[in-house]
C-alpha positions in Angstrom: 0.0 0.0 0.0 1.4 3.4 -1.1 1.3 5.9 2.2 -0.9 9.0 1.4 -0.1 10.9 4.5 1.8 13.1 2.3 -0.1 15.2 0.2 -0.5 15.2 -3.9 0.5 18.5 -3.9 2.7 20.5 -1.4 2.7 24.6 -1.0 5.1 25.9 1.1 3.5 29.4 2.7 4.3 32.6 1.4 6.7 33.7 4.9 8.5 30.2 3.8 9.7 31.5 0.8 13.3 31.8 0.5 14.9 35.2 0.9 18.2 33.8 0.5 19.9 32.1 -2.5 22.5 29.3 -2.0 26.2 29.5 -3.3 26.8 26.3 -4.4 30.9 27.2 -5.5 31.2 27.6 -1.5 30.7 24.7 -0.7 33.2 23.0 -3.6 35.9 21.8 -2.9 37.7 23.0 -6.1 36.4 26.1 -8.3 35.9 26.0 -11.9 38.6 27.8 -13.6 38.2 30.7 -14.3 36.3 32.6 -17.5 39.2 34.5 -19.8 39.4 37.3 -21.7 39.8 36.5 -24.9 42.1 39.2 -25.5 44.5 38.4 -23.2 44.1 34.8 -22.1 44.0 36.1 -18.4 41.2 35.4 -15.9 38.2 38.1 -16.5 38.0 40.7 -14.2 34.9 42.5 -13.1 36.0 45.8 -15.0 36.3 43.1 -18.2 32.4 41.9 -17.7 31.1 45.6 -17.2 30.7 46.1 -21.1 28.4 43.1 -21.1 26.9 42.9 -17.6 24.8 44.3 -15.3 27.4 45.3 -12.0 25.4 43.3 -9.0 25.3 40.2 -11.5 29.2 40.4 -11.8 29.5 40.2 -8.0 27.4 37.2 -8.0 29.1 35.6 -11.2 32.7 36.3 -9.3 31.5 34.9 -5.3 33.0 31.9 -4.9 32.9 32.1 -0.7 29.7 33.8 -0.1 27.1 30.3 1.2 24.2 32.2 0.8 23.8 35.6 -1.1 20.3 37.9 0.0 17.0 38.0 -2.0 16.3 41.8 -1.9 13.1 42.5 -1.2 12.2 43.7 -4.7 12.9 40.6 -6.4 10.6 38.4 -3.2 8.0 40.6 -4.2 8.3 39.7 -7.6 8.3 36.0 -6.9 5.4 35.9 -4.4 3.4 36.6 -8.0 3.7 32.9 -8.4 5.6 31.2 -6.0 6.4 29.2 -4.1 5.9 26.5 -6.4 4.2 23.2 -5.7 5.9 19.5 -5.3 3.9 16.9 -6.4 3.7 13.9 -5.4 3.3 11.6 -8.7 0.9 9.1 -7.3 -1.1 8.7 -10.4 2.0 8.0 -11.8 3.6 5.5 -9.4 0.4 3.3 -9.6 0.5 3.4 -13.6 4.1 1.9 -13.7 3.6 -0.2 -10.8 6.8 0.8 -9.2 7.6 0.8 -6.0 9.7 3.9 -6.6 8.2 7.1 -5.0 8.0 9.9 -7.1 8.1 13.8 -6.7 8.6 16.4 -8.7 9.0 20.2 -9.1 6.3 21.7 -11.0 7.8 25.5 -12.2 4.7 25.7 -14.9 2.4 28.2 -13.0 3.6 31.3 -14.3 2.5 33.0 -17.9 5.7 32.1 -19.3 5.4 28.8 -18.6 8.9 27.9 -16.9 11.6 28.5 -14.2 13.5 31.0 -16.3 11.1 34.1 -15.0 13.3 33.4 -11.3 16.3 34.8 -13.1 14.8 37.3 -15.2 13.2 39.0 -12.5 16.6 39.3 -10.6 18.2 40.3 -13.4 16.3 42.8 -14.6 16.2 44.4 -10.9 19.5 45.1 -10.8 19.4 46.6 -14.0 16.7 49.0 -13.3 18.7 49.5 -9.7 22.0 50.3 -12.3 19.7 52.8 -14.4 20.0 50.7 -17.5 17.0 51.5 -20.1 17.4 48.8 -22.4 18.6 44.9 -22.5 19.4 42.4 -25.0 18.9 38.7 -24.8 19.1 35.7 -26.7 16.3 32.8 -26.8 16.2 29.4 -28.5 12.7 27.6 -27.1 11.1 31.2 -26.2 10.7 30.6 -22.8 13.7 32.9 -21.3 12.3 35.6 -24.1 9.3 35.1 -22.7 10.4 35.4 -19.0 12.6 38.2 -19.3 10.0 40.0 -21.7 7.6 39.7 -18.5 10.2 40.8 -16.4 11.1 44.3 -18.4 7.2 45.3 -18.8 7.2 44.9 -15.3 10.3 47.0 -14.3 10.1 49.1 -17.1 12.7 48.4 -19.7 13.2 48.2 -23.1 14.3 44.7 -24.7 15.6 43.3 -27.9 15.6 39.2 -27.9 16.9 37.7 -30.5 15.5 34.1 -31.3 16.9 31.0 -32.9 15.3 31.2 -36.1 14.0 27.4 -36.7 12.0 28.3 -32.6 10.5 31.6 -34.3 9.5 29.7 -37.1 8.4 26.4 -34.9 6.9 28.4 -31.7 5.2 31.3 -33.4 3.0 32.0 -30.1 5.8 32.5 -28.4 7.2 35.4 -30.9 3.6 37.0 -29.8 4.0 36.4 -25.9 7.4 38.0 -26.2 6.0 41.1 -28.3 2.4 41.4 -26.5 4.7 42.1 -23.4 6.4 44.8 -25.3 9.3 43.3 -26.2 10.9 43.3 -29.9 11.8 39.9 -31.3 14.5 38.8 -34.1 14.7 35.6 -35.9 19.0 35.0 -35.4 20.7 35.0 -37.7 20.2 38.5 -38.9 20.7 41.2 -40.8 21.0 43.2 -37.9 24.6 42.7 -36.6 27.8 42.1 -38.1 27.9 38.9 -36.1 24.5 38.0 -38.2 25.6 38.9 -41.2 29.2 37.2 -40.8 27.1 33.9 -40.0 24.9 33.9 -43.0 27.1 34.0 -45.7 29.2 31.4 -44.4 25.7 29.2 -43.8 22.9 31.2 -45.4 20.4 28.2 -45.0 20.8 27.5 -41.2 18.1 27.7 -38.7 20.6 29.2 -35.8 21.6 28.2 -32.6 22.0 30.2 -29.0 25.6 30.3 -29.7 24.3 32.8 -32.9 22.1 34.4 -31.0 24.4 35.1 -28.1 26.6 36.8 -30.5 24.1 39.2 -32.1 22.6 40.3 -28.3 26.4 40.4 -26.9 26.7 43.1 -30.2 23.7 45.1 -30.1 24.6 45.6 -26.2 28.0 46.7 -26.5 27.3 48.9 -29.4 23.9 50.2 -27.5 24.4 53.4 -24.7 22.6 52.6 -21.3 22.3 48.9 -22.4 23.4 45.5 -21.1 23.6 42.0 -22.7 21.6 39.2 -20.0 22.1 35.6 -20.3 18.8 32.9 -19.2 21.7 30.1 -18.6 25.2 28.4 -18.3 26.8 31.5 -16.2 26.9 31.4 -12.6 24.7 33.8 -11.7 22.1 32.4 -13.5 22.1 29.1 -11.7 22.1 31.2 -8.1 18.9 32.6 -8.7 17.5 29.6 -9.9 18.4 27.7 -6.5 15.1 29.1 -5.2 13.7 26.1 -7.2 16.0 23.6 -4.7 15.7 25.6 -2.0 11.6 25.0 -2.2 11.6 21.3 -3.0 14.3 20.4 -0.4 12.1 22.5 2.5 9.0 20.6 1.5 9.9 17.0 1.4 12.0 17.8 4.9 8.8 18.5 6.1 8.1 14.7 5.8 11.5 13.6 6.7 12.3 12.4 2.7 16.0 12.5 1.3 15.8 11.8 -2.8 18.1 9.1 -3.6 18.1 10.5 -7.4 17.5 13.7 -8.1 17.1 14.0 -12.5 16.6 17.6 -14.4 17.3 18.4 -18.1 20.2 20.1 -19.1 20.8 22.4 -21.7 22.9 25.1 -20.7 22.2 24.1 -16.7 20.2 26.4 -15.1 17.2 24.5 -14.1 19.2 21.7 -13.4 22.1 23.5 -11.1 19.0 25.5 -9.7 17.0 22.3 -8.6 20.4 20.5 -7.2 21.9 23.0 -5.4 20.7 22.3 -1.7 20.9 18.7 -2.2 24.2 19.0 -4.1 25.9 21.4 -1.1 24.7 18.3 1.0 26.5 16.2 -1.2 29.8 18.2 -1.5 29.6 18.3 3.1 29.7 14.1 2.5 26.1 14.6 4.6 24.6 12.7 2.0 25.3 10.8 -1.4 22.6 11.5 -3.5 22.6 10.0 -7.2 22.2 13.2 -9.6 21.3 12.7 -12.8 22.2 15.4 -15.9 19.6 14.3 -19.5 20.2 15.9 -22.6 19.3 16.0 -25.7 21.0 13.2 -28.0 21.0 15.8 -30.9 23.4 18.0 -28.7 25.2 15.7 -26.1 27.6 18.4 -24.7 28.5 16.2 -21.4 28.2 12.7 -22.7 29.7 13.7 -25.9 31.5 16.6 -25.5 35.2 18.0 -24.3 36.2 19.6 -21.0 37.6 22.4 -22.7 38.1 26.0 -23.0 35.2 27.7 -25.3 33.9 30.6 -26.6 30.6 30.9 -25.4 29.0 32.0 -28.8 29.5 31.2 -32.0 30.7 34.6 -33.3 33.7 34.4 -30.6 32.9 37.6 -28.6 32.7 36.6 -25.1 35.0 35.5 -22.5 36.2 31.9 -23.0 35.1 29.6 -20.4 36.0 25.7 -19.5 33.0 23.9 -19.9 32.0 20.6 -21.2 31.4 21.6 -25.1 30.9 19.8 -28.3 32.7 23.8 -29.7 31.4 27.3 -30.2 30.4 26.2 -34.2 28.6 23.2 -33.6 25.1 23.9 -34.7 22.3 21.9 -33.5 19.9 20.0 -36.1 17.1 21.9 -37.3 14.7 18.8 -36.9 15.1 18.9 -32.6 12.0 20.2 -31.2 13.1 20.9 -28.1 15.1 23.5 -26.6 18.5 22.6 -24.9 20.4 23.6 -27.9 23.5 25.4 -26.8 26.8 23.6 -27.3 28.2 24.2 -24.1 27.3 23.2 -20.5 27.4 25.9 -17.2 31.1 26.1 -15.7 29.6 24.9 -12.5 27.9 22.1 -13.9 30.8 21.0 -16.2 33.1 20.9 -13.2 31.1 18.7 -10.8 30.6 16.7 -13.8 34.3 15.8 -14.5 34.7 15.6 -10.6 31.5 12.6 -10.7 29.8 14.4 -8.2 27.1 14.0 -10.8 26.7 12.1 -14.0 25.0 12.2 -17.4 22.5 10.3 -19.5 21.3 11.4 -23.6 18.4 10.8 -25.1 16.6 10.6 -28.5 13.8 12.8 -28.5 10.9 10.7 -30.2 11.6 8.8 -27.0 11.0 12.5 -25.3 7.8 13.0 -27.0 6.6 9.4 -25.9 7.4 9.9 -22.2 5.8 13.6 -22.4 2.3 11.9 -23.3 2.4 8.9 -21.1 2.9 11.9 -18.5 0.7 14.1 -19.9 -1.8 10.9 -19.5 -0.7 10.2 -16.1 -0.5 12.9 -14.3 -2.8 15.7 -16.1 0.1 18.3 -17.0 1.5 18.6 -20.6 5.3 19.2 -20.4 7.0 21.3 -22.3 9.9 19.3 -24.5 12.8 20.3 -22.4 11.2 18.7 -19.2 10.0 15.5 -21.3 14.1 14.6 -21.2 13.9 14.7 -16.8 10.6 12.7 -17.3 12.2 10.1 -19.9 15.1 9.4 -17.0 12.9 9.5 -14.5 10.4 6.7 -15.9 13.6 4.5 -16.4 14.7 5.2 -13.2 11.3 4.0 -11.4 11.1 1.1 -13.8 14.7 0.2 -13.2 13.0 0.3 -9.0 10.2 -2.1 -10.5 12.3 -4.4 -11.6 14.8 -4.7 -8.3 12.2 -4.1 -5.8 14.2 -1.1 -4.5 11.7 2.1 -3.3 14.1 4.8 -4.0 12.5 8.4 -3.5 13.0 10.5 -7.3 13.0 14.0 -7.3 12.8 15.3 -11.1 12.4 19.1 -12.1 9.1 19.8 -14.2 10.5 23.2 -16.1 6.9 24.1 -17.7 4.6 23.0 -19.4 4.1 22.4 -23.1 1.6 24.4 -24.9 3.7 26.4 -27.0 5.3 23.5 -28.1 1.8 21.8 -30.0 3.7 21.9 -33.0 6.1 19.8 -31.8 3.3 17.4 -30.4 1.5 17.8 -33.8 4.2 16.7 -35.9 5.2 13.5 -33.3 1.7 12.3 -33.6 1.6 12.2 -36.7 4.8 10.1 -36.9 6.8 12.9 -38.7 9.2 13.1 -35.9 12.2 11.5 -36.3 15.2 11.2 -34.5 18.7 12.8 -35.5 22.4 11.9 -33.4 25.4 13.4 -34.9 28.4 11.2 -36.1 31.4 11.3 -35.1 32.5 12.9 -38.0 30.0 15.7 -38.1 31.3 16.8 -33.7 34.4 16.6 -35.1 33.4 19.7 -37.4 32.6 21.4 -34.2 35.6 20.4 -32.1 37.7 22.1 -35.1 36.4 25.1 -33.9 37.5 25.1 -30.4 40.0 28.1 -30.1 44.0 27.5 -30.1 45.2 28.1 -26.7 46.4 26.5 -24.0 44.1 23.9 -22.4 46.0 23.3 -19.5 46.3 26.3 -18.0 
């Protein structure tokens, strides 16, 4: 018999909402190294990020010691708009795959933009309104950091130009609208627009982008822009701090009924949900408290951790920003057209990378027809259509539980739920009809992007 004394669903109370985020660097026992300017091959300095970033983000991105780093008020005002978030219980589920697994997970769908990224674009945005900033730049490739940050600048008041990977403007056209209805000025990347854009095209005048392109023309048009700043919905440090609200959450509620997850599974694309979701757990980890199994999924069509090099990178693919060490498959590798998904950067978060080659944590891919099936048998489960990037936690986390089936073990899985999935019915559309089909690079073809990986030392 399954015990019911704890609940489907699970709200924390609006005083128990964090007002702290967790450091996870201080609790590492080695850093990542550090990002470099390009320019000089030295570790980047904050006066070096100041083109490009918003100051109070630069602190963040450069704390390595700080545990836990203050919520200002502003930004807990913001997120009591639709947080804290629930954990669910996945009863319905459990019972459908007979497993004696127990299953939660971290449902981060109950805001208009349909995902976790609006916890970083509200922070981010704050300090740039605190900074006097009038006008941001962003890249997006599914739409929902476009969507999120465009939320966030209507409500602070600031101007923004997001430039989206072309195949998503073409694929998630209600997205496009979101972005614009909150004021917001959208552009299909690669462009016209930028000399980055331009550069790209006529070397590939058919592609359908990638964030590395997009990164590139938003880094440009902020640099070149008075009053402006570039902001980033992933991979840099920062980003995954203010995302740790999502950890911070779960981890309070299943303490409330005395559970410890023995896996704990989130898609990964450039890591924020995922390093958001870990983080408590992860710090617990590092303190040898606990040994929690954490499990990175990612696309098979861009396998930057299973497939990819520890290496120094450029972070876009028109070579512009620092160069950081990250798991990367190289700053040219361009993602096929035919994934649905998002999760289509070629790198992985510093963080991320670095707990990964230390096997604090490891990493699964997967083909995303498989995606699409675990997203409906979820959908039809547990009432809540998930949007494609959260299908690849799901996919894991219905191995993992049938994997418990089969051995009789009753671990507790945590997965995080990003959003949900109904900008994504295109995608849903053309799976149903049994268009979808799935697409793994060769050998050959990463090697292409390797070559693009930037001649310098790698063992600095």
């Amino acid at each position: 018999m399954k015990n019911y004394d704890i609940p489907y669903k699970t709200y924390l109370s609006e005083s128990e909402l964090p007002d702290k985020w967790i450091n996870v660097k201080a609790f590492m026992k080695s850093q990542h190294d550090p990002f470099l300017n390009p320019a000089t091959l030295e570790p980047c300095t904050a006066e070096d990020l100041k083109p490009v970033f918003c100051d109070d983000v630069i602190k963040q991105e450069l704390d390595c010691t700080t545990p836990y780093i203050d919520i200002p008020e502003e930004i807990v005002s913001f997120y009591k708009m639709y947080r804290p978030s629930p954990l669910v219980r996945a009863y319905c589920l459990e019972k459908a795959l007979g497993t004696p697994a127990h299953i939660y997970y971290k449902f981060e769908g109950n805001n208009t933009s349909g995902s976790h990224k609006l916890n970083s674009a509200a922070a981010q945005v704050y300090y740039a309104k605190k900074q006097g900033l009038t006008s941001l730049t962003t890249e997006t490739g599914a739409g929902q950091w476009g969507t999120a940050l465009a939320m966030a600048t209507a409500y602070f008041g600031i101007d923004l130009t997001v430039y989206m990977v072309k195949v998503s403007s073409l694929q998630k056209p209600y997205r496009k609208a979101v972005i614009e209805t909150y004021g917001a000025k959208v552009v299909p990347s690669p462009s016209d627009t930028t000399a980055a854009g331009r550069a790209i095209l006529a070397k590939m005048p058919e592609t359908g982008g990638s964030l590395g392109c997009a990164i590139s023309e938003a880094v440009e048009t902020a640099t070149n822009t008075p009053n402006c700043r570039y902001v980033l919905g992933s991979v840099l440090d920062h980003v995954l701090l203010h995302q740790t609200v999502i950890g911070l959450e779960a981890k309070k509620a299943l303490d409330k009924y005395g559970v410890t997850p023995d896996v704990i599974i989130g898609c990964a694309g450039g890591g924020s949900n995922l390093g958001g979701l870990i983080a408590p757990f992860m710090a617990d980890k590092l303190q040898g408290k606990t040994d929690t199994d954490i499990v990175a999924v990612e696309p098979a069509s861009c396998p930057s951790l299973t497939r990819g090099l520890y290496k120094y990178d450029f972070c876009d693919t028109g070579r512009m920003t620092p160069l950081a060490r990250m798991y990367s498959l190289g700053s040219g590798f361009i993602p096929s057209a035919n994934h649905a998904g998002g999760l289509r950067y070629h790198g992985m978060s510093p963080i991320l990378s670095k707990l990964y080659h230390d096997k604090y944590m490891r990493a699964v891919s997967v083909e995303q027809t498989k995606v699409f099936e675990a997203a409906e048998y979820f959908a039809k489960t547990e009432g809540i259509l998930p949007a494609p990037e959260s299908a690849h936690a799901i996919k894991a986390a219905l191995d993992e539980a049938l994997e418990c089936k089969r051995t009789g073990q009753a671990k507790n899985i945590l997965f995080g739920l990003t959003g949900t999935g109904y900008f994504d019915l295109k995608a849903y559309m053309e799976y149903n009809a049994g268009n979808m089909t799935d697409y793994v690079p060769t050998d050959a073809e990463l090697q292409k992007g390797f070559a693009s990986f930037p001649d310098i030392p790698q063992n600095r």
